[in-house]
N, CA, C and O atoms as a GROMACS GRO file, in nm:
protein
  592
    1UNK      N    1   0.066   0.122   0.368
    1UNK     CA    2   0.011   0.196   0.257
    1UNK      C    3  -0.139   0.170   0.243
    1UNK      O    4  -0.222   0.254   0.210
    2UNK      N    5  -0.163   0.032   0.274
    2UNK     CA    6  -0.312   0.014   0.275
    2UNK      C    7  -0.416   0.147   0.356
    2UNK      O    8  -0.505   0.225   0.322
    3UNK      N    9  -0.334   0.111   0.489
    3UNK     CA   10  -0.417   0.210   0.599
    3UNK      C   11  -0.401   0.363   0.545
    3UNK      O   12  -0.445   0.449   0.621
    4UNK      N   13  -0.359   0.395   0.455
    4UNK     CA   14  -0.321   0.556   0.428
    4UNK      C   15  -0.440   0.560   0.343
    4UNK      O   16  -0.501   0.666   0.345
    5UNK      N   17  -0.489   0.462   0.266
    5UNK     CA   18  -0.549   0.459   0.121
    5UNK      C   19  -0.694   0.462   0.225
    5UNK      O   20  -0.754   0.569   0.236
    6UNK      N   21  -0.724   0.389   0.267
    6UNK     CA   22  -0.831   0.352   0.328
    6UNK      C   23  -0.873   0.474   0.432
    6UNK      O   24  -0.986   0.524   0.434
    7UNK      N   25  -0.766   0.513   0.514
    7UNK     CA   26  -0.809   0.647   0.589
    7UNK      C   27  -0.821   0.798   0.541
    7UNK      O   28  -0.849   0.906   0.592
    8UNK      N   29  -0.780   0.744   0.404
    8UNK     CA   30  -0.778   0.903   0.337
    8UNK      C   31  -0.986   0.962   0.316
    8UNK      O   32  -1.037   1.073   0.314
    9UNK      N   33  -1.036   0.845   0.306
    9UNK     CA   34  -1.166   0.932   0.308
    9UNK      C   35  -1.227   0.970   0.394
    9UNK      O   36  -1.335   1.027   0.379
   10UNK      N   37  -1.163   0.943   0.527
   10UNK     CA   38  -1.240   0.916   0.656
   10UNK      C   39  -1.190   1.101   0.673
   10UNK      O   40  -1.268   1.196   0.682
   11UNK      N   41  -0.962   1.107   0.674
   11UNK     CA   42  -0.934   1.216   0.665
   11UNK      C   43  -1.026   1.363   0.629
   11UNK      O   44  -1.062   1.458   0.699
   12UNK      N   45  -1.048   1.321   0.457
   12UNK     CA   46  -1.119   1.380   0.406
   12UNK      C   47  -1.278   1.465   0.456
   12UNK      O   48  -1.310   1.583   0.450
   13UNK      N   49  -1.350   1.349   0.504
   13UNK     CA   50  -1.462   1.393   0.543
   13UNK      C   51  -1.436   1.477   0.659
   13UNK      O   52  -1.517   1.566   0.683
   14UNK      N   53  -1.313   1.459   0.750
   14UNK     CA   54  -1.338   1.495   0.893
   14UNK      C   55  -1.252   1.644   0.816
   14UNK      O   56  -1.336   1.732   0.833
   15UNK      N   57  -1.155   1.696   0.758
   15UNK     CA   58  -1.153   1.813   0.710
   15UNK      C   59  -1.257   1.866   0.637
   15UNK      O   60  -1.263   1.988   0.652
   16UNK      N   61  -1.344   1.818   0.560
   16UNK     CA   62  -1.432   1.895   0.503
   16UNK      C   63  -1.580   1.960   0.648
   16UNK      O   64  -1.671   2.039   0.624
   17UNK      N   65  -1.554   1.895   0.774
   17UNK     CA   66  -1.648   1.917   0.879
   17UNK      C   67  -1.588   2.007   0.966
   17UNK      O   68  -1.657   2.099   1.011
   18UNK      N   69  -1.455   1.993   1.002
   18UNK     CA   70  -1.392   2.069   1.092
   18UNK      C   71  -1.222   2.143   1.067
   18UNK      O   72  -1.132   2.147   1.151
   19UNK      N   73  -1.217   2.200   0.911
   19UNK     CA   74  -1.149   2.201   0.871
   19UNK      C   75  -1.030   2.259   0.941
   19UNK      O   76  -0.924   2.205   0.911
   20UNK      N   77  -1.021   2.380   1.049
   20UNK     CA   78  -0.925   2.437   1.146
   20UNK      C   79  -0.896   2.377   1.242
   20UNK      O   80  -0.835   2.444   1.325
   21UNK      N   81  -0.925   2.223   1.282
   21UNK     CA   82  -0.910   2.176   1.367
   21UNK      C   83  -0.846   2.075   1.289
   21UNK      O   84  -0.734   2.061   1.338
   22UNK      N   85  -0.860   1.997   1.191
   22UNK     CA   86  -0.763   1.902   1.111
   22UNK      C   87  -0.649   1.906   1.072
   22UNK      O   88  -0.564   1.820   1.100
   23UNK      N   89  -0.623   2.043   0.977
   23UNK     CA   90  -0.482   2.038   0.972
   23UNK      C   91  -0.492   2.004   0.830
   23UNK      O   92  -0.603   2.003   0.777
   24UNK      N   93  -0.350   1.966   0.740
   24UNK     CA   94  -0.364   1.908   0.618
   24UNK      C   95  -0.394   1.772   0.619
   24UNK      O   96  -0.385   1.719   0.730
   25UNK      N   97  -0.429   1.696   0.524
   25UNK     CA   98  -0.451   1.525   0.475
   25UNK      C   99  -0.269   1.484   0.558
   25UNK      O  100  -0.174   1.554   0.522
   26UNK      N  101  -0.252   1.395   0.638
   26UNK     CA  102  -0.135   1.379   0.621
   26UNK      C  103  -0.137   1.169   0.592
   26UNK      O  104  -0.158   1.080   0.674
   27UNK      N  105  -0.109   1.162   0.457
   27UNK     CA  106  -0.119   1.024   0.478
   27UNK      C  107  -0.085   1.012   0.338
   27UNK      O  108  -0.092   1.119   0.276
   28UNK      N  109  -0.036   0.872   0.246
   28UNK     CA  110   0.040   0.897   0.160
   28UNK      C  111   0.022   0.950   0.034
   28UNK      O  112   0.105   0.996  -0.045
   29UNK      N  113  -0.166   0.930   0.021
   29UNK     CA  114  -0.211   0.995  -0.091
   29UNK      C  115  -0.184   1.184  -0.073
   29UNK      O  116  -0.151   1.254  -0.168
   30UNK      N  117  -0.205   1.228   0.049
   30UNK     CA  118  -0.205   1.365   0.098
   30UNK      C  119  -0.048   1.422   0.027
   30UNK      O  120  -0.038   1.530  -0.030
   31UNK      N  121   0.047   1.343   0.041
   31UNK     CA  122   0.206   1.393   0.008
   31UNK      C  123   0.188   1.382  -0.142
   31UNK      O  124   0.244   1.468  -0.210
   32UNK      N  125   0.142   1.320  -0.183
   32UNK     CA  126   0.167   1.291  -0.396
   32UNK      C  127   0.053   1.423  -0.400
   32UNK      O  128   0.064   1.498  -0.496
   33UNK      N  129  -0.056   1.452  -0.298
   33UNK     CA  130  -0.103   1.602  -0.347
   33UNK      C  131  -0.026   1.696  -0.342
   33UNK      O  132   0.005   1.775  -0.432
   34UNK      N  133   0.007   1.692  -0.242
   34UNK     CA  134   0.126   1.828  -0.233
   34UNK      C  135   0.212   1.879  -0.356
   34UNK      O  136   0.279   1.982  -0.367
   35UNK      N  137   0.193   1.787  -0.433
   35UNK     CA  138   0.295   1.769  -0.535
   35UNK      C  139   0.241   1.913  -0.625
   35UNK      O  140   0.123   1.934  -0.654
   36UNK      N  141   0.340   1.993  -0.657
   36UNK     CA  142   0.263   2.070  -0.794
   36UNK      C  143   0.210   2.044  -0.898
   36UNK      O  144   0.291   1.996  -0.977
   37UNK      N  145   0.117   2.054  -0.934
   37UNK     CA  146   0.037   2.016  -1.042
   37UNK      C  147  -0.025   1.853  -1.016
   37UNK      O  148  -0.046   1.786  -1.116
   38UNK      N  149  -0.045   1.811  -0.920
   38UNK     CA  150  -0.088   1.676  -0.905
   38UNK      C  151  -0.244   1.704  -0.833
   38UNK      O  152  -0.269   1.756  -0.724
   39UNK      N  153  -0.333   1.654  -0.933
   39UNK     CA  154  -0.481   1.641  -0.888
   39UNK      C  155  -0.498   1.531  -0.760
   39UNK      O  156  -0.415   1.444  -0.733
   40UNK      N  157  -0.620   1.552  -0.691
   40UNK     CA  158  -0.653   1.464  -0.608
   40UNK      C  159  -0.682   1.351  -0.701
   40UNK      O  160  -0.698   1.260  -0.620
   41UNK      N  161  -0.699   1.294  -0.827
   41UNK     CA  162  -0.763   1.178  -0.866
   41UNK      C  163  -0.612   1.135  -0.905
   41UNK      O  164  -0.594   1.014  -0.898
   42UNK      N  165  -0.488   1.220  -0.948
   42UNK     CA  166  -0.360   1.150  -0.961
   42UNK      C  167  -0.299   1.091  -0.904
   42UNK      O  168  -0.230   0.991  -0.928
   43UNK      N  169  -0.328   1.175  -0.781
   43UNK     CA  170  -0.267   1.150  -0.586
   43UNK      C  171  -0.290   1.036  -0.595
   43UNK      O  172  -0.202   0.950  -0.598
   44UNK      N  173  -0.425   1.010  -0.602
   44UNK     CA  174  -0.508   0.890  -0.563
   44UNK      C  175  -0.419   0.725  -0.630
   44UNK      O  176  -0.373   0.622  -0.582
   45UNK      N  177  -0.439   0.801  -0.787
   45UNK     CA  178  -0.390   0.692  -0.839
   45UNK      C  179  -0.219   0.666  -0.827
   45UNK      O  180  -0.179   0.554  -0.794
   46UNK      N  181  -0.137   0.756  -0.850
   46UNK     CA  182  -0.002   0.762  -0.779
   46UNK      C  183   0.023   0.649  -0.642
   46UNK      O  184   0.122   0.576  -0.644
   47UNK      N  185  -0.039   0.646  -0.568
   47UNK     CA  186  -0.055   0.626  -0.427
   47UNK      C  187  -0.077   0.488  -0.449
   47UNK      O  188   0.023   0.420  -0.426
   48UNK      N  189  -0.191   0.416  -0.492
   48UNK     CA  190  -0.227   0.309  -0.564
   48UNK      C  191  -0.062   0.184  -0.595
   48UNK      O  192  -0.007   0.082  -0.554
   49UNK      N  193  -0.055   0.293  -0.694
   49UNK     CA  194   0.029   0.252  -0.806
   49UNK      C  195   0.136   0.249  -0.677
   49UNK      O  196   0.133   0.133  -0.635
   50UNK      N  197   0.186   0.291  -0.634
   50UNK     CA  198   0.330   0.272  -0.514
   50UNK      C  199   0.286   0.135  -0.458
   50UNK      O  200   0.340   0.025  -0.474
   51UNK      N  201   0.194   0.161  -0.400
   51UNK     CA  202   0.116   0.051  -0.301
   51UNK      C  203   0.113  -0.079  -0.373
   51UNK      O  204   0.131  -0.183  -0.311
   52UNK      N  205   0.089  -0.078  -0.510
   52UNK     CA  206   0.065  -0.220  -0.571
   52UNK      C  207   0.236  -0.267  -0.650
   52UNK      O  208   0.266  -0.384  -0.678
   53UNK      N  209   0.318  -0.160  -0.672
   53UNK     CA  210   0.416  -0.235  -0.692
   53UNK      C  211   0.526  -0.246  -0.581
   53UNK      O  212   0.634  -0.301  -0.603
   54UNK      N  213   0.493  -0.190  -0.461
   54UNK     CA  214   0.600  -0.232  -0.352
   54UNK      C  215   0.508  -0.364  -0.318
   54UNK      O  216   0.586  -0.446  -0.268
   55UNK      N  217   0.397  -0.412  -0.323
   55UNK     CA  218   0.354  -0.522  -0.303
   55UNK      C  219   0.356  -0.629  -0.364
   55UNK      O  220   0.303  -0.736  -0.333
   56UNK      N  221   0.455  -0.589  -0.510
   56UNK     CA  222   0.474  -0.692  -0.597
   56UNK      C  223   0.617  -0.717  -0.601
   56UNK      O  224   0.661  -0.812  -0.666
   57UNK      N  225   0.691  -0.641  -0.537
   57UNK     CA  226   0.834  -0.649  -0.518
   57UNK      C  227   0.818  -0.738  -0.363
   57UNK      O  228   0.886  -0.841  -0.363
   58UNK      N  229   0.756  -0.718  -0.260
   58UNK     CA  230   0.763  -0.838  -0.178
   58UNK      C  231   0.738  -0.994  -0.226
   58UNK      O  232   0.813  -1.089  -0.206
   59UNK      N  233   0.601  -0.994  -0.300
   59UNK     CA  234   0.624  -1.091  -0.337
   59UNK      C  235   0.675  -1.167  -0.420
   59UNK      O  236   0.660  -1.288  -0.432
   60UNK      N  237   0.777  -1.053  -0.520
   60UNK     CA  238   0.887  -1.122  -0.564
   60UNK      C  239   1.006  -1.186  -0.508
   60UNK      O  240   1.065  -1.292  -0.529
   61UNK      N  241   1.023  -1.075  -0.424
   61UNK     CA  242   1.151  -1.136  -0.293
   61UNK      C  243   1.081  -1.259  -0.222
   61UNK      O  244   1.144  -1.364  -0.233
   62UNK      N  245   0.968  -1.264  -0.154
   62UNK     CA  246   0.903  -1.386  -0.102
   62UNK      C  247   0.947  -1.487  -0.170
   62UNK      O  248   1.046  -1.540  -0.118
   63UNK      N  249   0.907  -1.541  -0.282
   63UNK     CA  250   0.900  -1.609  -0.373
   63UNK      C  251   1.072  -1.675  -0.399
   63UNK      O  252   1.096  -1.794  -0.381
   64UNK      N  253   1.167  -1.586  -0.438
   64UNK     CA  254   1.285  -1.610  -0.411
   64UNK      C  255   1.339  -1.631  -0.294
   64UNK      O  256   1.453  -1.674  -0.314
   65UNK      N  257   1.313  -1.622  -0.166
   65UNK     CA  258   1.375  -1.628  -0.065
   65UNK      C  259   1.313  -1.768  -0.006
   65UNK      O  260   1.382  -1.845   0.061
   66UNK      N  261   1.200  -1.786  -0.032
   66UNK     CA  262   1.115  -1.934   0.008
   66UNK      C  263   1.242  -2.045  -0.012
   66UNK      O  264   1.304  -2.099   0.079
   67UNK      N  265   1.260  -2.061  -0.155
   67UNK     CA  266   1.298  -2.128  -0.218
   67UNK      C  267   1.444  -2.185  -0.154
   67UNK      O  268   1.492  -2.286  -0.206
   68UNK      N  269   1.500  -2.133  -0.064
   68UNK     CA  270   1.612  -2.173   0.036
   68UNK      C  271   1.621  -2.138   0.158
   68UNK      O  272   1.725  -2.150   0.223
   69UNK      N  273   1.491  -2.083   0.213
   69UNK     CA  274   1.450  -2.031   0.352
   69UNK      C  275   1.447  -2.165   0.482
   69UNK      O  276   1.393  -2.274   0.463
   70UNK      N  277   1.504  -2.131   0.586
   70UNK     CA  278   1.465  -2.225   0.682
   70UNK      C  279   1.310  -2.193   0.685
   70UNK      O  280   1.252  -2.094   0.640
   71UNK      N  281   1.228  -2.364   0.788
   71UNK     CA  282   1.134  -2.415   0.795
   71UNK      C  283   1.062  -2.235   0.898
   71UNK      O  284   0.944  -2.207   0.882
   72UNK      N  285   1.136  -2.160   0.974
   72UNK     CA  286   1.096  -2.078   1.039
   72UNK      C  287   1.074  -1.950   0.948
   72UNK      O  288   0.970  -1.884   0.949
   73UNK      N  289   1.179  -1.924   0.872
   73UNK     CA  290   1.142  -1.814   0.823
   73UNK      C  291   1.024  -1.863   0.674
   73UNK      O  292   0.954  -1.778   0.618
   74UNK      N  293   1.026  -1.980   0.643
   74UNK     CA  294   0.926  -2.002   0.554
   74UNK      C  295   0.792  -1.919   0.608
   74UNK      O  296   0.728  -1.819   0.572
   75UNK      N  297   0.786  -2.005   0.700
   75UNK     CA  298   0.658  -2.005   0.792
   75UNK      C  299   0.625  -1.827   0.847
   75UNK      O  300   0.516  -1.772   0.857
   76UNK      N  301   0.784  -1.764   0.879
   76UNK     CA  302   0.731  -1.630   0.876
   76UNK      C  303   0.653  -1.551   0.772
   76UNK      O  304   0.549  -1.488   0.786
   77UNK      N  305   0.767  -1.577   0.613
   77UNK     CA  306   0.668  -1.519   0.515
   77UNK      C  307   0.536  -1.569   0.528
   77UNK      O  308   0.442  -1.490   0.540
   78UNK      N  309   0.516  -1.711   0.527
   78UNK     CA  310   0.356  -1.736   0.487
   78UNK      C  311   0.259  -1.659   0.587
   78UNK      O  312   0.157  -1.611   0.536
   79UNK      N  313   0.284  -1.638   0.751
   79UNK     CA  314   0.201  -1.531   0.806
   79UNK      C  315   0.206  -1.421   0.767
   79UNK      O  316   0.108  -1.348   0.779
   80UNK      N  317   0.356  -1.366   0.695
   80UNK     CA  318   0.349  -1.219   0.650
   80UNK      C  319   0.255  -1.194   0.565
   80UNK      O  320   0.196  -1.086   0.566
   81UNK      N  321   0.223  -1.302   0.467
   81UNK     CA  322   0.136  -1.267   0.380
   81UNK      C  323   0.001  -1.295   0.393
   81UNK      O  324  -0.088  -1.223   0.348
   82UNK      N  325  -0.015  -1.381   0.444
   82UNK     CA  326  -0.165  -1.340   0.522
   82UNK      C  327  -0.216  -1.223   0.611
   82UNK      O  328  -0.328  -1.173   0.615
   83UNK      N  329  -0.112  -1.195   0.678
   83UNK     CA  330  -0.122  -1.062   0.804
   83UNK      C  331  -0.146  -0.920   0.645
   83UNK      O  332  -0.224  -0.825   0.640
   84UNK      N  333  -0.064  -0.959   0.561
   84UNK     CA  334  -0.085  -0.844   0.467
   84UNK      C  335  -0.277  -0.825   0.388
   84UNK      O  336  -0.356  -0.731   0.376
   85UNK      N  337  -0.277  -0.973   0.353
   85UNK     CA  338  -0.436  -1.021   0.314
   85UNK      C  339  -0.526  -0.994   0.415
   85UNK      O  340  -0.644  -0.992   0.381
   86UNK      N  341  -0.498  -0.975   0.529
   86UNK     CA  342  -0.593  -0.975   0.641
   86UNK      C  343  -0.603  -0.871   0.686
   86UNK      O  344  -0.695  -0.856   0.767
   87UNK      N  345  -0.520  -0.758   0.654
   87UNK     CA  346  -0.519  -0.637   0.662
   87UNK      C  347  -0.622  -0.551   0.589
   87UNK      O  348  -0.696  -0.471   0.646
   88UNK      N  349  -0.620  -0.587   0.398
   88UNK     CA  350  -0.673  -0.569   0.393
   88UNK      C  351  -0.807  -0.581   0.382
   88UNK      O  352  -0.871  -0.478   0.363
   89UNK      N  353  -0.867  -0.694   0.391
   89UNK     CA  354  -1.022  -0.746   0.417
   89UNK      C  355  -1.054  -0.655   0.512
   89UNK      O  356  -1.148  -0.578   0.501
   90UNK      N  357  -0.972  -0.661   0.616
   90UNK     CA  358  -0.985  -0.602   0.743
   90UNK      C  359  -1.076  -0.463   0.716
   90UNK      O  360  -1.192  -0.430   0.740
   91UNK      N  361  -0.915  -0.380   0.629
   91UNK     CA  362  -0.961  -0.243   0.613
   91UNK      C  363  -1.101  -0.230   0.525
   91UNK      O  364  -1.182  -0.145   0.562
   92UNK      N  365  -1.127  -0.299   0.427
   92UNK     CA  366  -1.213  -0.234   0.349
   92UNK      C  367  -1.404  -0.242   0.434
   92UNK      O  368  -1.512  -0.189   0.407
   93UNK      N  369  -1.363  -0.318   0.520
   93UNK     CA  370  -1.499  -0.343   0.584
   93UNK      C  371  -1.494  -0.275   0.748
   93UNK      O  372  -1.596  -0.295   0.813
   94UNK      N  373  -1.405  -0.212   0.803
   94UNK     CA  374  -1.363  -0.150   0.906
   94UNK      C  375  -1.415  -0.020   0.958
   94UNK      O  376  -1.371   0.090   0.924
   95UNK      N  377  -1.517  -0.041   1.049
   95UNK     CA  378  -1.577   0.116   1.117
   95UNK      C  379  -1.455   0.207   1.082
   95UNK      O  380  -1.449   0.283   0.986
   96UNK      N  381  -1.384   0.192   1.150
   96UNK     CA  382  -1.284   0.307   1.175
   96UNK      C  383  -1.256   0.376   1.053
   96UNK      O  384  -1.207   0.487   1.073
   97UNK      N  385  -1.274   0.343   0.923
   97UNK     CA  386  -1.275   0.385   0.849
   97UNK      C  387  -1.402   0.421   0.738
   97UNK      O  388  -1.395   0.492   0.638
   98UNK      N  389  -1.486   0.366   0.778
   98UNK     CA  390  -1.616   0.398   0.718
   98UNK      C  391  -1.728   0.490   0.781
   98UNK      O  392  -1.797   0.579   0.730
   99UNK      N  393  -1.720   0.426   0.940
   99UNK     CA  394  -1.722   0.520   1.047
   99UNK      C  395  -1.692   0.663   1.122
   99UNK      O  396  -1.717   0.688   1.240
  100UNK      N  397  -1.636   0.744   1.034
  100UNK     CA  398  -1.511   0.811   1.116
  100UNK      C  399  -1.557   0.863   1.227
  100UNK      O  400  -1.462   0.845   1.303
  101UNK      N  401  -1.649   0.922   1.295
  101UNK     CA  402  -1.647   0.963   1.481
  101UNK      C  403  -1.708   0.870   1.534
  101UNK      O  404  -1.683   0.845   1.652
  102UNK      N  405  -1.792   0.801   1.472
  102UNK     CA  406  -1.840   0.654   1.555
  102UNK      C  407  -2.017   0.696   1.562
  102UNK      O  408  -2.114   0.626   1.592
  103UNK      N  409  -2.010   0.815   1.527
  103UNK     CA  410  -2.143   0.816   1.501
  103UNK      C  411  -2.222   0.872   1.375
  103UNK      O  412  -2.299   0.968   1.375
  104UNK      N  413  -2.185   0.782   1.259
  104UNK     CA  414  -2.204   0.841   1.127
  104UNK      C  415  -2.179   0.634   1.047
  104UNK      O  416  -2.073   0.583   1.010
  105UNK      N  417  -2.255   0.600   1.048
  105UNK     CA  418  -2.188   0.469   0.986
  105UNK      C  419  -2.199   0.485   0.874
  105UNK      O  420  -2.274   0.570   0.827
  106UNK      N  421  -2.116   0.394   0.795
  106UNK     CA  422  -2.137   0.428   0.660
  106UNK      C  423  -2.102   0.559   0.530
  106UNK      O  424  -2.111   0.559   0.407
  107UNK      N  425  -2.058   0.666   0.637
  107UNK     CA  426  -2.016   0.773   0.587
  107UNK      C  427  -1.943   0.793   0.488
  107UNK      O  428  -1.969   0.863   0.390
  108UNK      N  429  -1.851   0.731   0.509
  108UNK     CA  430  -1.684   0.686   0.427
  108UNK      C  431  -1.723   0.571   0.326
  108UNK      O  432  -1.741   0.476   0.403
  109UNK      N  433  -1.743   0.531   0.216
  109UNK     CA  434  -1.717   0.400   0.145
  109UNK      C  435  -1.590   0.407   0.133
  109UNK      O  436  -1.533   0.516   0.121
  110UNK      N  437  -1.530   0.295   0.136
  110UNK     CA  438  -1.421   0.246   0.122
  110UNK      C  439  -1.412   0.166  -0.057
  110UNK      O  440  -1.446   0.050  -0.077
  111UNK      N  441  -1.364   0.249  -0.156
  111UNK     CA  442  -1.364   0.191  -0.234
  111UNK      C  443  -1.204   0.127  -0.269
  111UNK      O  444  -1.096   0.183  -0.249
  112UNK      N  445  -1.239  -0.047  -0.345
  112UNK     CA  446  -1.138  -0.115  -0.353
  112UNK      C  447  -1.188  -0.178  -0.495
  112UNK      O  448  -1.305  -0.203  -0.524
  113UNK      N  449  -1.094  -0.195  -0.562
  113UNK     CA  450  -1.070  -0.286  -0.711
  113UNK      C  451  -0.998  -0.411  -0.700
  113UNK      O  452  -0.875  -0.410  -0.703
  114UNK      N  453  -1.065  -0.523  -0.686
  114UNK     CA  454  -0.940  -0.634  -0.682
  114UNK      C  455  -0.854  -0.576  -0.827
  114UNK      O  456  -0.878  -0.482  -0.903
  115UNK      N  457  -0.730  -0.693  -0.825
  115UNK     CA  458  -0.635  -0.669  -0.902
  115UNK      C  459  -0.599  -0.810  -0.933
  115UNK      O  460  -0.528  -0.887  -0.868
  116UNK      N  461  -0.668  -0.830  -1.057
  116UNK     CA  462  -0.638  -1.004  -1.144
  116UNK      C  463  -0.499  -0.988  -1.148
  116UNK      O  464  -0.469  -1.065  -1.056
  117UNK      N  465  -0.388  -0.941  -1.189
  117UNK     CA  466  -0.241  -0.942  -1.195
  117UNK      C  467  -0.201  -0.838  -1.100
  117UNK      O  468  -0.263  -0.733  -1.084
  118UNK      N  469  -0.082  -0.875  -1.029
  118UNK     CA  470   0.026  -0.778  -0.980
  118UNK      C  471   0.104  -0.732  -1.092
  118UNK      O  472   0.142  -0.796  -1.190
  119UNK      N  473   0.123  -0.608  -1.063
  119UNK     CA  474   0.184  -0.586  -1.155
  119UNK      C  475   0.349  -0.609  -1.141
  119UNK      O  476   0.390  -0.647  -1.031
  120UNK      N  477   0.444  -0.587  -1.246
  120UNK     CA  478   0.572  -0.630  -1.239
  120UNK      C  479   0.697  -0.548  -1.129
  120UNK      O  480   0.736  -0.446  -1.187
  121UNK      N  481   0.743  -0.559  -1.040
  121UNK     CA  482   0.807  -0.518  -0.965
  121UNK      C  483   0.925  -0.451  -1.017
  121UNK      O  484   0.964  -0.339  -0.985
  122UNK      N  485   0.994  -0.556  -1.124
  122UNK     CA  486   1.086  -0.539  -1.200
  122UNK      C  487   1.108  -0.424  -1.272
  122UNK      O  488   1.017  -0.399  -1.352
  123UNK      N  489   1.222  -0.323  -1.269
  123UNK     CA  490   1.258  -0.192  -1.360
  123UNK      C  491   1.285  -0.110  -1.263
  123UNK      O  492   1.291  -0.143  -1.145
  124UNK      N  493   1.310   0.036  -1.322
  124UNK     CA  494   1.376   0.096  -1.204
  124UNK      C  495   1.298   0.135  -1.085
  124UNK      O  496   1.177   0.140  -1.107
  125UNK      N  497   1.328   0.159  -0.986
  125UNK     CA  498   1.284   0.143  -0.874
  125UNK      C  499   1.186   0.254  -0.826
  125UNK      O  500   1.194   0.347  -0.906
  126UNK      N  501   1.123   0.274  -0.757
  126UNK     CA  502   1.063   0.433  -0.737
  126UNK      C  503   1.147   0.491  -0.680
  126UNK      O  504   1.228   0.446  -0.598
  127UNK      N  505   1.132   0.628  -0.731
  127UNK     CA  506   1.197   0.733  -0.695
  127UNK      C  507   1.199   0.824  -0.542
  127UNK      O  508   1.199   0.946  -0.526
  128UNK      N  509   1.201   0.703  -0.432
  128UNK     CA  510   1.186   0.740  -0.273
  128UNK      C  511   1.309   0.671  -0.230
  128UNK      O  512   1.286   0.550  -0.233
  129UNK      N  513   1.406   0.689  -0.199
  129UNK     CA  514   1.546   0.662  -0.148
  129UNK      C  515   1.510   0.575  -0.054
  129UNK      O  516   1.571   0.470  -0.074
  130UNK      N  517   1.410   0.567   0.075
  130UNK     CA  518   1.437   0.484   0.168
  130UNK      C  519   1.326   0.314   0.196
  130UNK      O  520   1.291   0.241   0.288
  131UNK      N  521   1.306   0.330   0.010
  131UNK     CA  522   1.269   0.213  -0.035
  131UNK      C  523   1.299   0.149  -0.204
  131UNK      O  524   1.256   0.049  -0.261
  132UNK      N  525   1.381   0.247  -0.242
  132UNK     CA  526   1.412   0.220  -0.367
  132UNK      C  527   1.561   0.136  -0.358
  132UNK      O  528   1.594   0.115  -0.475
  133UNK      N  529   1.613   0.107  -0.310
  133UNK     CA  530   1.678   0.035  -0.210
  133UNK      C  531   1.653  -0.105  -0.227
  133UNK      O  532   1.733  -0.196  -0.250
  134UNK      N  533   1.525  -0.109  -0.212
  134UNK     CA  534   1.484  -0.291  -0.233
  134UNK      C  535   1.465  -0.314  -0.356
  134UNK      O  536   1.403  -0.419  -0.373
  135UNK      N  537   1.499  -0.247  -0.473
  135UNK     CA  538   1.507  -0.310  -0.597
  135UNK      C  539   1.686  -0.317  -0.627
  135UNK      O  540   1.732  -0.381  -0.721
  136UNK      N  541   1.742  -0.266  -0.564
  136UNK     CA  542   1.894  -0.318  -0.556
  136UNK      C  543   1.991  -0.450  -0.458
  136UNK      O  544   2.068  -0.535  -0.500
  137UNK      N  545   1.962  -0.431  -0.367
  137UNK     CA  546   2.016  -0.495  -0.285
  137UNK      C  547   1.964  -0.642  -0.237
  137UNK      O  548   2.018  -0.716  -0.154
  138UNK      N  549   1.834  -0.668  -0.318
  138UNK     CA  550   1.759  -0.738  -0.310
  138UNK      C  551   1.730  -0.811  -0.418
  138UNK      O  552   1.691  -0.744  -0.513
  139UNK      N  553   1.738  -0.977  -0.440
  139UNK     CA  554   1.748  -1.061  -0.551
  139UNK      C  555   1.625  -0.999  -0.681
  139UNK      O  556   1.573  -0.895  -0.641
  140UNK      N  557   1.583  -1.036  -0.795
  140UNK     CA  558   1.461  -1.022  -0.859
  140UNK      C  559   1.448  -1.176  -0.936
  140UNK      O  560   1.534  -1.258  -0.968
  141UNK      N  561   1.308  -1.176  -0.950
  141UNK     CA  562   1.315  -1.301  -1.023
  141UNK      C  563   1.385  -1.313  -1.136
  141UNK      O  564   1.396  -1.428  -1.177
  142UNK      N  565   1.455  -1.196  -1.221
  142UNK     CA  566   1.510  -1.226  -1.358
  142UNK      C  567   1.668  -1.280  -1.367
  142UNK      O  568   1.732  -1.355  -1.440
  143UNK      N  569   1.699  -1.190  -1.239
  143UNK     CA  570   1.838  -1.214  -1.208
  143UNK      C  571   1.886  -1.381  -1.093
  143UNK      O  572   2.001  -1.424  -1.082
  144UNK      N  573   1.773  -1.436  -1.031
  144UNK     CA  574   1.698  -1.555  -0.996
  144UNK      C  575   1.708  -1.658  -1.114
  144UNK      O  576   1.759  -1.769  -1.112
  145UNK      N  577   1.659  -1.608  -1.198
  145UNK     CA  578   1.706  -1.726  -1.301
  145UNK      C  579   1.716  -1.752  -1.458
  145UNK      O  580   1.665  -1.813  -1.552
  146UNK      N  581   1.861  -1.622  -1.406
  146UNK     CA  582   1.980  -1.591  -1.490
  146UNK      C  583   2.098  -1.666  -1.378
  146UNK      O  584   2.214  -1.661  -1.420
  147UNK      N  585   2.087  -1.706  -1.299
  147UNK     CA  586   2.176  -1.743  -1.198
  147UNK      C  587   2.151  -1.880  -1.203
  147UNK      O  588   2.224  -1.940  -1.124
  148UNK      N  589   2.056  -1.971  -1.283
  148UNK     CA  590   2.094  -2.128  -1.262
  148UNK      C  591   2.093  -2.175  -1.422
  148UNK      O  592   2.117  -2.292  -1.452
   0.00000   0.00000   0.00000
């Protein structure tokens, strides 16, 4: 979701230059446009908002699963979550996205807001079947400890 957020301006610019040769936005902010009645600044924030609470539902499951994980899969989450942190540092400072043909630097800003709180993972799930899923089948911290 990072890379969708981050390539959507690069998208953008390269349809607004060669628009019959692009095609539509296809990336996750591009689908919440599609939506009827959904502005590009809703998309935007829609898109966001998915992105920051499926990222707060991992690290809710992280968090619970640590807590009785073998020494290997510990060690997997802790790279998962760096590989996730490193992603995005990665992206927000990344030609490929600021860049888009390689000869335009700077073209694209990549704008990013840290985020002092995650927000709560917890409640009903989003409304996408082949991830709404992980708010069921999958522990939460409330039900974590309602259980000791």
């Amino acid at each position: 979701m990072d890379d969708d957020l981050f390539s959507y301006g690069k998208e953008l610019w390269f349809a607004a230059r060669q628009p019959a040769e692009t095609g539509p936005v296809l990336n996750l902010v591009g689908l919440y446009e599609a939506r009827p009645g959904c502005t590009q600044q809703d998309a935007q924030r829609q898109a966001v908002a998915l992105r920051d609470r499926v990222l707060a539902r991992f690290v809710e499951v992280r968090d619970i699963v640590q807590q009785t994980a073998s020494e290997p899969l510990r060690r997997y989450l802790s790279n998962l979550t760096c590989l996730i942190r490193g992603n995005y540092e990665w992206g927000i400072r990344a030609g490929r996205y600021t860049d888009p043909d390689g000869r335009h630097p700077g073209a694209v800003r990549v704008a990013t807001s840290p985020v002092a709180d995650i927000p709560s993972a917890i409640g009903a799930p989003p409304d996408i079947p082949c991830i709404g899923w992980w708010w069921h089948a999958l522990p939460t911290n409330t039900s974590a400890s309602e259980q000791k």
